[in-house]
C-alpha positions as CSV (number, residue, x, y, z in Angstrom):
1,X,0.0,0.0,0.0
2,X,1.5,3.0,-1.6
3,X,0.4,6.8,-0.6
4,X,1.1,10.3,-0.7
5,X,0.4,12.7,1.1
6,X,0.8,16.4,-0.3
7,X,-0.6,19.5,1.1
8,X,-0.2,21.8,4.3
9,X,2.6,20.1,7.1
10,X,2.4,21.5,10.8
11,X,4.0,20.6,13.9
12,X,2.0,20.5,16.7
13,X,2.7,21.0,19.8
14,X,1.9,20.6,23.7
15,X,1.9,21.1,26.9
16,X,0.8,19.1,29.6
17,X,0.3,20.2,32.9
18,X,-2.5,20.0,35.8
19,X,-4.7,22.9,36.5
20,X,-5.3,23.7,40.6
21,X,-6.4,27.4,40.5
22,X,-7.6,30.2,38.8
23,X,-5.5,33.5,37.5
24,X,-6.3,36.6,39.7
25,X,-5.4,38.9,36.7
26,X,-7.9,37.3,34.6
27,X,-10.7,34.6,35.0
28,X,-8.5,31.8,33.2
29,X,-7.2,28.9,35.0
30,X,-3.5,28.4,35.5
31,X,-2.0,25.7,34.3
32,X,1.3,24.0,35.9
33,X,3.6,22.6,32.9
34,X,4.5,19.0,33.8
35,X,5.4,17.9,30.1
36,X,6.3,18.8,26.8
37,X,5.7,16.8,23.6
38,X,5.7,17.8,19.9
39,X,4.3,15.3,16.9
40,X,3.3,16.2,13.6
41,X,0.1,17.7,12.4
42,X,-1.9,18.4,9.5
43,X,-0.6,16.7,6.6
44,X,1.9,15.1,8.7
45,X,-0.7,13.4,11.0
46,X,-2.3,11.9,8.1
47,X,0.9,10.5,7.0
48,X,1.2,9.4,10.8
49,X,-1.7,7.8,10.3
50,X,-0.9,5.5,7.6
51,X,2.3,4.7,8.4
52,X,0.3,3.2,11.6
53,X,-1.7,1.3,9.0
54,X,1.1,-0.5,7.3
55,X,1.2,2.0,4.3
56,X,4.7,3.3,3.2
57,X,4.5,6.5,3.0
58,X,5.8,9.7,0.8
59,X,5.4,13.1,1.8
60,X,5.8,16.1,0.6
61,X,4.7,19.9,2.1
62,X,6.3,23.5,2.7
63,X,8.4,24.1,6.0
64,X,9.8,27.0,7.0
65,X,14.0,27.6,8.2
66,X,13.7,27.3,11.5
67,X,14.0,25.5,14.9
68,X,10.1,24.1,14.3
69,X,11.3,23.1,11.1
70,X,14.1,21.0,12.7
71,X,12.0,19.4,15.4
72,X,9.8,18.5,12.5
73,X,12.3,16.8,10.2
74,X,13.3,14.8,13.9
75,X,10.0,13.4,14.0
76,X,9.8,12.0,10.3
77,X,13.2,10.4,11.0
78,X,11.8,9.2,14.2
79,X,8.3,8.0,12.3
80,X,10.9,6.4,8.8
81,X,9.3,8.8,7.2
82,X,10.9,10.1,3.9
83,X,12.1,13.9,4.0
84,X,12.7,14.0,0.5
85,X,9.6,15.7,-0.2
86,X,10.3,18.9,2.1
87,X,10.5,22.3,0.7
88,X,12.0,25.2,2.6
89,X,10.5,28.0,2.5
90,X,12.8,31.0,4.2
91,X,9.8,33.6,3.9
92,X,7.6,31.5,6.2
93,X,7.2,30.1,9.2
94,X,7.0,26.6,9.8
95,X,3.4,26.0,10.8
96,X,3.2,25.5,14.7
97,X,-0.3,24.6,16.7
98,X,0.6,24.8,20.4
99,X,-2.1,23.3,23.0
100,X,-2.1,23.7,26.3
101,X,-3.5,20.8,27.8
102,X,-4.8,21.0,31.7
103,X,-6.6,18.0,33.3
104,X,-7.0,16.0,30.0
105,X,-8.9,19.0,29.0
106,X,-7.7,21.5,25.8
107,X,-7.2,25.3,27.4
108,X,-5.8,27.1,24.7
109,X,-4.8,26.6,21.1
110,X,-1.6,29.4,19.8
111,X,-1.1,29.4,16.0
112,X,2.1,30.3,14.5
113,X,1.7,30.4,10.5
114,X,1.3,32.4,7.3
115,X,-1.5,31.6,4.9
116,X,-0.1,33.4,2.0
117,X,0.2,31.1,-1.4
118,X,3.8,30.1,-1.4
119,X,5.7,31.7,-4.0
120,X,6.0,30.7,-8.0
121,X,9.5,29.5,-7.3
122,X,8.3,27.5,-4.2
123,X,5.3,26.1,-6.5
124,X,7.3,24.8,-9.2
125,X,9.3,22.5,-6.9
126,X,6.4,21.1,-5.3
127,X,5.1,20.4,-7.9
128,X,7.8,18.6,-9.8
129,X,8.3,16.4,-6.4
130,X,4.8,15.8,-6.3
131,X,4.1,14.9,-10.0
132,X,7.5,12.4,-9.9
133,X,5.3,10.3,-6.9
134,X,2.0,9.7,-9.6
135,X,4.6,6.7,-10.5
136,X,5.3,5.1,-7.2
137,X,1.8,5.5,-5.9
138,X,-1.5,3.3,-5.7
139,X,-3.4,6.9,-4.4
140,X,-2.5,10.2,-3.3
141,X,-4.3,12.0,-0.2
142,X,-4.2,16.1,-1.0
143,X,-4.5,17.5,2.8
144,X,-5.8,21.3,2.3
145,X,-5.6,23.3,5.4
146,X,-6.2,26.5,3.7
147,X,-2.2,27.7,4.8
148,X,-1.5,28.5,1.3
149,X,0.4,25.6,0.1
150,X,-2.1,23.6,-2.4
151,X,-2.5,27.2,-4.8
152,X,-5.0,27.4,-7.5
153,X,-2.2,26.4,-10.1
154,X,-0.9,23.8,-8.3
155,X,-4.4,21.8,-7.6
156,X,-5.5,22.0,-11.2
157,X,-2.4,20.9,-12.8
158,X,-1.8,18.0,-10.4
159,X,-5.1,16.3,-10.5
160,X,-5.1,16.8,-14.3
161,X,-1.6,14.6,-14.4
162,X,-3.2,11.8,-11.5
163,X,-6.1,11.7,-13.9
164,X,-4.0,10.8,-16.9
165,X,-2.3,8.4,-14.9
166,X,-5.4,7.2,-13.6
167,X,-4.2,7.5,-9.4
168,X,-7.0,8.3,-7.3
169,X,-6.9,11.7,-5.4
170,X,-8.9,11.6,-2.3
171,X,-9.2,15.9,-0.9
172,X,-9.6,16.9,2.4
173,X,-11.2,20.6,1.9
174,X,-10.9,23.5,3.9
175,X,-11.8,26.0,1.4
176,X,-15.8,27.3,0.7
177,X,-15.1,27.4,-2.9
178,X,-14.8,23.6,-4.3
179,X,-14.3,24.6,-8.2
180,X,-10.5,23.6,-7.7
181,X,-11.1,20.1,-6.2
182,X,-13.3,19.3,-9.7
183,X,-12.0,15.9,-11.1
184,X,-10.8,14.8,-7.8
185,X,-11.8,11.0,-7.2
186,X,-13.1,12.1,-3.5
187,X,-13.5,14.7,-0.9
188,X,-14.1,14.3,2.8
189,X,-15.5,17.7,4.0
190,X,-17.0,17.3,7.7
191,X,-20.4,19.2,8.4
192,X,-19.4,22.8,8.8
193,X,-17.0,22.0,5.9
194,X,-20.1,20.8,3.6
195,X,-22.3,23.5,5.0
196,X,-19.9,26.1,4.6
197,X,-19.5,25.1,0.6
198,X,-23.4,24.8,0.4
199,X,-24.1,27.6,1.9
200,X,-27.1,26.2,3.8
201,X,-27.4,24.0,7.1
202,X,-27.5,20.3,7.0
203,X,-29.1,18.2,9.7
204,X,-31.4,15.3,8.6
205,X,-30.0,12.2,6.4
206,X,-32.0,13.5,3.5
207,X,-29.9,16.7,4.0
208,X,-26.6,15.1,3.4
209,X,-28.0,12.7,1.0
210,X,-28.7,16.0,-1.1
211,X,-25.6,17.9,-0.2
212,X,-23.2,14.3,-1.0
213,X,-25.0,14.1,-4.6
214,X,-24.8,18.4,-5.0
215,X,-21.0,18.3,-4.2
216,X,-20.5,15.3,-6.5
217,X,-22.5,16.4,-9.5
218,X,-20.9,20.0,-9.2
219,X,-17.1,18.9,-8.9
220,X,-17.0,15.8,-11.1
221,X,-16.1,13.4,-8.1
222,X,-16.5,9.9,-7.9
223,X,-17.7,9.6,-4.3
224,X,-18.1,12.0,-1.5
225,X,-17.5,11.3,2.1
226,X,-19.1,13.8,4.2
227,X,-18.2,13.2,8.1
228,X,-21.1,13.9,10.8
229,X,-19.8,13.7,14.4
230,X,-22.0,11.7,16.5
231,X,-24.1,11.5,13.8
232,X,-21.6,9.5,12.2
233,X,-20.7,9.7,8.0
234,X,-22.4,9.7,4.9
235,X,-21.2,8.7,1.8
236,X,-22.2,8.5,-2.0
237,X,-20.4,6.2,-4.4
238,X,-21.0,7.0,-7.9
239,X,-25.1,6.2,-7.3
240,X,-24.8,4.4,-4.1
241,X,-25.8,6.8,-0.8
242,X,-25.4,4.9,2.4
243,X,-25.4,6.3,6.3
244,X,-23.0,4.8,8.8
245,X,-23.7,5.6,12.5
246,X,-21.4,6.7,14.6
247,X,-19.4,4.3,17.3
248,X,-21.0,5.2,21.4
249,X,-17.7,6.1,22.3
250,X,-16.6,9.1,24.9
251,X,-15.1,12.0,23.2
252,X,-12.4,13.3,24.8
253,X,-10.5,15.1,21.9
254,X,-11.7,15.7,18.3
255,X,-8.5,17.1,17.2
256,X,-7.1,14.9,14.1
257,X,-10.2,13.0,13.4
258,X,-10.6,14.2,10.0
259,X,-6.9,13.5,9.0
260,X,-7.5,9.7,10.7
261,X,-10.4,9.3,8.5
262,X,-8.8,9.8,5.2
263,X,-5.8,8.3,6.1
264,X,-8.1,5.1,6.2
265,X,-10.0,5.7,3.5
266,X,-6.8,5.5,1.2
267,X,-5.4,2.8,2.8
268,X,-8.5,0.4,2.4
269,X,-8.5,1.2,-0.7
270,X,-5.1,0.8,-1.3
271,X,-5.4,-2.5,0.0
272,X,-8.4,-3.1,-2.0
273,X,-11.1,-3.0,-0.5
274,X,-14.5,-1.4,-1.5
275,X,-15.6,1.6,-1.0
276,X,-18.3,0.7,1.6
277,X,-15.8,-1.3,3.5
278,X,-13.2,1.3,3.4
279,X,-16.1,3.9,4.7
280,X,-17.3,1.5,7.4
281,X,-13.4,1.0,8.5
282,X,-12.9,4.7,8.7
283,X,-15.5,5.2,10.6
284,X,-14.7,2.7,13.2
285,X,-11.3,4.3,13.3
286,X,-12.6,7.9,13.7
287,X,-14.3,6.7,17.0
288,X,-11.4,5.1,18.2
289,X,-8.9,8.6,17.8
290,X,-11.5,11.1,19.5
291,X,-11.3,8.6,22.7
292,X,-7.3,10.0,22.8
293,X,-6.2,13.3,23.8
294,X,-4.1,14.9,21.0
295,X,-3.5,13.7,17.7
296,X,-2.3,10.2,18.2
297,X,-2.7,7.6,14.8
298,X,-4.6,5.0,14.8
299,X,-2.7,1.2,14.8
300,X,-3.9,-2.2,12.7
301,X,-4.2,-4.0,16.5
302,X,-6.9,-1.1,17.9
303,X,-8.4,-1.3,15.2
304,X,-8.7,-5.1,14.6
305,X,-10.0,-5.2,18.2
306,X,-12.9,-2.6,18.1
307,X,-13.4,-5.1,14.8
308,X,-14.5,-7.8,17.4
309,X,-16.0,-5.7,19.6
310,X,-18.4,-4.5,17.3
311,X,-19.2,-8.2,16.3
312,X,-17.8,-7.6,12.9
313,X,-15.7,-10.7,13.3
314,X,-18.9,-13.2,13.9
315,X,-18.6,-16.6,12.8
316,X,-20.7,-15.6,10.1
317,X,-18.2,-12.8,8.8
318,X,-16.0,-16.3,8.1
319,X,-17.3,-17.6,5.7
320,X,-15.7,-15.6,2.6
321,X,-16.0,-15.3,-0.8
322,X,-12.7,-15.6,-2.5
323,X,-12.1,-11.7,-3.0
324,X,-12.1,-11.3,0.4
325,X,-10.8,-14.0,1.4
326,X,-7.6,-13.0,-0.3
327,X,-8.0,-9.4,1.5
328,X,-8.0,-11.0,5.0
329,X,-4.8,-14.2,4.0
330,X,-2.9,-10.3,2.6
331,X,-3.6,-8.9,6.7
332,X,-2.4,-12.7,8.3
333,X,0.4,-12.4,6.1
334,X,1.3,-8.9,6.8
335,X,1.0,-9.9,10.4
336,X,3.5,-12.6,10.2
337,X,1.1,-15.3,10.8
338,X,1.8,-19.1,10.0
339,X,-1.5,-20.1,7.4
340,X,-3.1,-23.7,6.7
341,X,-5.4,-24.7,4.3
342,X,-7.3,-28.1,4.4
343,X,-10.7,-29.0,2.4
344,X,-13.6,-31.2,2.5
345,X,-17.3,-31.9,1.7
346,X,-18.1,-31.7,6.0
347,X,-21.5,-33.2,5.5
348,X,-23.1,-34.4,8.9
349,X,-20.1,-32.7,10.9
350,X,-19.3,-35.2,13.6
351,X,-16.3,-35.4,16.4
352,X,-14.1,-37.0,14.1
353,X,-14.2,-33.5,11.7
354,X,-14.0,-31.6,15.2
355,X,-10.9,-33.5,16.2
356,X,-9.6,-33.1,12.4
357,X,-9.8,-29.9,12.8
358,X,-8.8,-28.7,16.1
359,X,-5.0,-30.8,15.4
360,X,-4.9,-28.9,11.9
361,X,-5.7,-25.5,13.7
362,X,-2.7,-26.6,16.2
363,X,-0.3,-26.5,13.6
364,X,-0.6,-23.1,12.5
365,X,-2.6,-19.5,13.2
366,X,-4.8,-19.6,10.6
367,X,-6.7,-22.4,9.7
368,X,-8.8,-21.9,6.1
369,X,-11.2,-24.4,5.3
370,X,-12.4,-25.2,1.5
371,X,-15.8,-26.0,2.0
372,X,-17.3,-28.3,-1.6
373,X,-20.4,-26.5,-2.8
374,X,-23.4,-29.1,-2.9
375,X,-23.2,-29.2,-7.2
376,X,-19.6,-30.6,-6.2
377,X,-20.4,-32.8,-3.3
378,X,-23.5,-34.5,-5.7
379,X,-20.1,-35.2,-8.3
380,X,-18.5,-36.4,-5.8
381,X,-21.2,-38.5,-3.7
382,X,-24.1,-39.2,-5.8
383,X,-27.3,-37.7,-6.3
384,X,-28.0,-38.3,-2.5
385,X,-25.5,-36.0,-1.0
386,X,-25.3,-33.7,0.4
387,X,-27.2,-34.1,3.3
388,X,-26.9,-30.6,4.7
389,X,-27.1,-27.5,2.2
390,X,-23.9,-25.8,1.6
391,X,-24.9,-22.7,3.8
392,X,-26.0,-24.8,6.5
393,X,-22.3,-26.5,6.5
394,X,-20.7,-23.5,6.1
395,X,-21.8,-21.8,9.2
396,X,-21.3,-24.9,11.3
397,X,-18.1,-25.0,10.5
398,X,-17.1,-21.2,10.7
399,X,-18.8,-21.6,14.3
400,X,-15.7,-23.7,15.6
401,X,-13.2,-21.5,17.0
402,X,-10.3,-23.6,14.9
403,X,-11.4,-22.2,12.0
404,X,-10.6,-19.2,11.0
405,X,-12.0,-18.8,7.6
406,X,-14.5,-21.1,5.2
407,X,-14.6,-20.2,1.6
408,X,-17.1,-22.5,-0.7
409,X,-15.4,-24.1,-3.8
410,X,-17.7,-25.5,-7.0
411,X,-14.9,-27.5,-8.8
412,X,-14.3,-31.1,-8.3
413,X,-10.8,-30.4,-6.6
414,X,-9.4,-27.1,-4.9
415,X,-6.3,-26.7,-6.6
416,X,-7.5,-22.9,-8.0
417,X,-8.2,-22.2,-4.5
418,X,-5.0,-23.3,-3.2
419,X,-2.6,-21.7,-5.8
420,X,-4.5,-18.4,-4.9
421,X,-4.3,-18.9,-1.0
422,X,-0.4,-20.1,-1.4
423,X,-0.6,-21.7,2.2
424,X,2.1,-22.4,4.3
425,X,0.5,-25.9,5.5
426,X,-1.9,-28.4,3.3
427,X,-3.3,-30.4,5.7
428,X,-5.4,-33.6,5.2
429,X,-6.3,-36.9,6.8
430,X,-3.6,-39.9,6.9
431,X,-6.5,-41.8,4.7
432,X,-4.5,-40.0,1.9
433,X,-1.3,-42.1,3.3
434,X,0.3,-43.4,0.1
435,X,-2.1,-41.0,-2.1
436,X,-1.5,-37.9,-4.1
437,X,-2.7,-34.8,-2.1
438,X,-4.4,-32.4,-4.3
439,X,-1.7,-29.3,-4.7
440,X,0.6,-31.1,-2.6
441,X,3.7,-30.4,-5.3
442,X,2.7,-26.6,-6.0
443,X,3.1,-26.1,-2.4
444,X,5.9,-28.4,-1.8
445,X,7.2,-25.6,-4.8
446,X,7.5,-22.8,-2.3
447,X,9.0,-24.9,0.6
448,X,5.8,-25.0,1.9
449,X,4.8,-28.9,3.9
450,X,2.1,-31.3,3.3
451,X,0.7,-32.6,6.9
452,X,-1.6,-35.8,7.1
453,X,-3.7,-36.0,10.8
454,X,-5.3,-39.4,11.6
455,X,-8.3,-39.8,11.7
456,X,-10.9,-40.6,14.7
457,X,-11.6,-44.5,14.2
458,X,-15.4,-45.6,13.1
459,X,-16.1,-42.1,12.8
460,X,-17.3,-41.0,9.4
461,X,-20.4,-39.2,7.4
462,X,-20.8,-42.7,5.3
463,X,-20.9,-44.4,8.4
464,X,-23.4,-42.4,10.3
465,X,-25.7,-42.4,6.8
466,X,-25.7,-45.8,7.1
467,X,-27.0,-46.2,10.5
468,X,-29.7,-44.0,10.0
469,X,-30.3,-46.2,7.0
470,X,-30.7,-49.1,9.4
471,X,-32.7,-47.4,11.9
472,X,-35.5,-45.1,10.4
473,X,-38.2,-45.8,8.2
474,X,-37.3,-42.8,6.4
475,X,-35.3,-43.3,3.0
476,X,-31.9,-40.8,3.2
């Protein structure tokens, strides 16, 4: 997952400290300093934020010569981020947000910047740095913060080029005029942001359903993402309109929400996804930022476990279709973890399946199982079988908690399946003792192993058939 991030870079920067009184010159409270921490903002948190997510990262943005500067430039190298992209600026100051922070609670925000454009000069080699990245890239995230960086000139020629070279641009506005965002693939204004564009308040869904297709008709975009608070998002895909609530979560700072949610965005997609799921993930991910104070990304692990805590990973989310099945074996791989894949007809699941499967799950992290459709298990079996619909099978088996994934196969053999899946560990029974194990040399190939488990003696579906053959009136 490739991205960069272009557009207005800040450091930002606070101080912590614990409030016990009240100024007698002026009704404020005074605030004891008991820490001092700087990170990046703006464009910078974004990056931040997808570096978090696995992404590597370019980016490129204005600085200033000075000491912020330097402290900034220390926290990409800190962060492996590449400084490549920076441009100083000697006219301007490096963009500084200072917060003083007093019982987990924001006091003050100071602002240290210049929103004039950047000069011609400045522009041009912006620009050039910024155009050489349409190659590297899968998608580019343009972070406008109104500070004078992303000019008129610059925005219309870059999102011509990314257009030519077909690279989604995703926008995060902060200007009421939209006209230069026109042929982006996406913006991600939040509701003051949409309103402020539209000129008119927006509260119920049928506003923003309005407002999404409005922006998206008027600019030329793709989809538009418009963020809600606690009302959570809305967002149109070409003619698809959808509402995501928000996560119940306590709020405790909203301060970088925006630039986690885009930072998601373009890394689901980057991975793949589709647009729904890359909306859904960024929401989850917005609720879990404005539960920390400051700007703090968001990491895979939070957001995998807010993922089970919002029953997203139910044994019904395992059984996969191949697409994304090959999304989640990209994550376990990314993750380091070891992956097995073993296959079967499971009809009538029984304790010998259970104990099958719990010793092929012991082998590895990940256990995929290939589940024969019933058109295949009626090739396989006869006319008779299956006994249990495919579905049916499928959910038993995804309700074991050794199996990590099913995925339903309609050919005779899973070979397609297993060249795709590229497993570290085919597993199958020791009835295939002397046999040839279907894909057992293509993954041999890779120095992956071929495992046979025994089996539970007496214990079969044919078996099982057969006594209720014996014993019902009924013919099976």
């Amino acid at each position: 997952m490739e991205v960069a991030v272009i557009g207005d870079l800040m450091l930002d920067r606070y101080l912590w400290g614990k409030v016990s009184r009240i100024s007698p010159e002026a009704p404020v409270p005074v605030v004891q300093i008991e820490q001092k921490t700087v990170c990046l903002g703006g464009a910078g948190n974004v990056a931040c934020n997808l570096a978090a997510l696995g992404c590597q990262v370019f980016l490129a943005g204005v600085i200033g010569a000075d000491l912020e500067a330097n402290l900034l430039i220390q926290e990409m190298q800190r962060l492996n981020l590449i400084t490549d992209g920076l441009v100083v600026d000697s006219t301007r100051p490096t963009t500084v947000k200072t917060r003083v922070i007093g019982k987990s609670q924001q006091v003050v925000r100071l602002d240290e910047e210049s929103t004039a454009f950047i000069n011609e000069d400045i522009e041009k080699r912006l620009l050039d740095y910024s155009l050489s990245l349409l190659e590297h890239v899968n998608i580019v995230i343009l972070s406008d913060y109104k500070k004078g960086v992303l000019t008129d000139n610059f925005l219309m020629t870059f999102l011509h080029k990314a257009n030519l070279m077909q690279v989604p641009v995703l926008v995060d506005p902060k200007r009421q005029d939209y006209t230069v965002y026109t042929g982006a693939t996406a913006i991600t204004p939040n509701r003051s942001e949409s309103e402020l564009a539209l000129n008119r308040s927006l509260v119920s869904d049928q506003d923003f359903e309005i407002a999404a297709l409005e922006l998206q008709r008027k600019y030329a975009l793709e989809a538009v993402l418009i963020t809600r608070s606690e009302q959570g998002m809305t967002l149109l895909h070409d003619t698809n309109l959808s509402h995501l609530p928000a996560s119940s979560r306590e709020v405790f700072d909203v301060s970088g929400a925006g630039d986690c949610v885009i930072a998601t965005l373009a890394a689901a997609l980057s991975a793949g996804l589709s647009w729904a799921e890359a909306a859904e993930l960024a929401n989850l991910s917005a609720g879990i930022t404005i539960q920390k104070v400051g700007t703090a990304p968001v990491r895979v692990e939070e957001l995998l476990q807010v993922l089970e805590q919002e029953g997203i990973a139910s044994a019904n989310s395992k059984v996969l279709e191949v697409s994304e099945l090959m999304r989640r074996v990209a994550i376990w791989r990314a993750e380091g973890k070891i992956i097995a894949f073993t296959n079967g007809c499971f009809d009538l699941l029984h304790v010998g399946h259970v104990s099958y499967l719990d010793q092929a799950k012991a082998m590895a992290d990940v256990l995929i199982v290939g589940l024969n459709t019933d058109s295949s298990v009626k090739r396989l079996k006869g006319a008779e079988r299956p006994i249990i619909p495919e579905f049916d099978r499928a959910r038993v088996l995804a309700a074991l908690s050794s199996v990590s994934a099913v995925v339903l196969f309609d050919e005779d053999t899973p070979i397609e399946l297993i060249q795709s899946i590229k497993p570290d560990l085919l597993i199958k029974g020791a009835d295939y003792q002397g046999k040839e194990v279907i894909g057992a040399e293509f993954v041999r190939s890779y120095q992956g192993r071929v495992e046979l488990i025994p089996l539970v003696e007496d214990r079969s579906t044919t078996n099982i058939v057969k006594k209720l053959r014996r014993t019902s009136s009924y013919a099976i």
